[in-house]
C-alpha distance (Angstrom), angle and dihedral (degrees) to the residues before:
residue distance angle dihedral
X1 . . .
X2 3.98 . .
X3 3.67 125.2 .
X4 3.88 90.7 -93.2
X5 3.63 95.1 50.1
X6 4.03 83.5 50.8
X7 3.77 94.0 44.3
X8 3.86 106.4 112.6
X9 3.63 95.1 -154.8
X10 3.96 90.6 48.7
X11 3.81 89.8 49.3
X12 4.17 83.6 50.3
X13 3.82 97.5 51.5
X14 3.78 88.4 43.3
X15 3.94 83.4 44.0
X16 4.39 104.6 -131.5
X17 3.73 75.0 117.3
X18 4.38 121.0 59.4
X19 4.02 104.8 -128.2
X20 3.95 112.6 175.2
X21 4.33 85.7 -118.9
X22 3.79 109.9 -160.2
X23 3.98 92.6 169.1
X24 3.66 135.9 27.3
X25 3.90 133.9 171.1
X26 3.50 132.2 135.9
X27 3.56 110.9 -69.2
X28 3.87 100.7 36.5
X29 3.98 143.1 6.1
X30 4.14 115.9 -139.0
X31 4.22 106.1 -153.8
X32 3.74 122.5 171.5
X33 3.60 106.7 -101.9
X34 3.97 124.7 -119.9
X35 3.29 105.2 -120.2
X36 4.03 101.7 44.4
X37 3.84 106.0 -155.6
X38 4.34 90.8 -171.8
X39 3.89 129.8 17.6
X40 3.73 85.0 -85.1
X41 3.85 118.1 41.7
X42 3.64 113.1 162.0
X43 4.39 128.0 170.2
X44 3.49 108.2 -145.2
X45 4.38 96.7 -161.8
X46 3.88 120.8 -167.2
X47 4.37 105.2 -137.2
X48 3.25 92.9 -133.9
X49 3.83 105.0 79.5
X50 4.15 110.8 -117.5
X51 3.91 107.8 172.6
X52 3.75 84.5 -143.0
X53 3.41 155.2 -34.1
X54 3.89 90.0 -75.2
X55 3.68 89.9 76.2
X56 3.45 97.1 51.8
X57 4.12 113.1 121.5
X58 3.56 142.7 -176.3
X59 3.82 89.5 -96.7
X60 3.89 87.3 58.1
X61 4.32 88.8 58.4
X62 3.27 93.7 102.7
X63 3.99 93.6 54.3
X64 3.34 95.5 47.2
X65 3.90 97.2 57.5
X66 4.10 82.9 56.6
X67 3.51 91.9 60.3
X68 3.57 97.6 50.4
X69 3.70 89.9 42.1
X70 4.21 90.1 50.4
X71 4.08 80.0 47.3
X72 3.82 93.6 56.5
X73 3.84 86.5 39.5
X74 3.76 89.2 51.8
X75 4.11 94.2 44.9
X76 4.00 89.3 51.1
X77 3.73 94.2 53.0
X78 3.83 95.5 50.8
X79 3.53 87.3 45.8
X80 3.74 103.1 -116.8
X81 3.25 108.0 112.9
X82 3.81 104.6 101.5
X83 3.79 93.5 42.9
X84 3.88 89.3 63.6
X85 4.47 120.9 -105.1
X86 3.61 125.3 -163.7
X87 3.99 127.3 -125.0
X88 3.77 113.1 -141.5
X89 4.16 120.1 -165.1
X90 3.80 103.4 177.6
X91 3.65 113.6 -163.2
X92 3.72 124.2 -162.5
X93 3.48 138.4 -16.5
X94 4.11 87.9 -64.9
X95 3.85 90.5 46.5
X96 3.63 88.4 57.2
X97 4.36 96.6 -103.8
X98 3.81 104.2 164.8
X99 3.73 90.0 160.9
X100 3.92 114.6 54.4
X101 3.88 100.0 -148.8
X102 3.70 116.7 87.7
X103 3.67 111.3 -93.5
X104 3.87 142.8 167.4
X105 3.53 130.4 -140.1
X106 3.65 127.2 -137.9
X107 3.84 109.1 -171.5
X108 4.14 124.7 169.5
X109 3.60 146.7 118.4
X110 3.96 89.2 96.9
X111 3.89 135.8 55.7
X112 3.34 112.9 -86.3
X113 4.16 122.7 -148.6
X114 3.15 135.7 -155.3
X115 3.73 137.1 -88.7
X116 3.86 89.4 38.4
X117 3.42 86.0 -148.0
């Protein structure tokens, strides 16, 4: 198999894999994520596989504003947008990437401190 056919969040937005999908169009799915780190803890996931944000490009500008849009989108449907959320993109084994297909974060529903840590 190839790294996309490997790619657990390909196989979810393709669905051979269950993912708890609270928003799909078509350029990205949003699920809840697994392992919820806050009250609200929500992967926003391009379709197109990216291993990360490191191969992101000017010619991927475009796709990038959707998935912060989708995470606003997300944030005012679980209600947590005026109280304040945070949006995560780890990068790399250092930045924490356990997952290697570009995805955003979209944590709230608890204070969040700084260092994350």
């Amino acid at each position: 198999m190839g790294a996309m056919a490997e790619c657990l969040f390909c196989r979810i937005v393709v669905r051979e894999v269950p993912g708890r999908i609270v928003y799909e169009d078509e350029h990205c799915v949003a699920l809840e994520d697994i392992n919820p780190q806050a009250p609200v803890h929500i992967l926003v996931i391009p379709k197109r596989h990216m291993d990360s944000m490191a191969q992101v490009t000017a010619a991927d500008g475009e796709l990038m504003v959707h998935l912060l849009l989708i995470v606003n989108r997300m944030a005012k449907e679980k209600k947590i947008i005026d109280r304040g959320y945070r949006t995560v993109i780890n990068t790399g084994s250092a930045g924490g990437q356990s997952v290697y297909h570009l995805h955003l974060h979209l944590l709230g529903g608890r204070p969040m401190h700084w260092p994350p840590g």
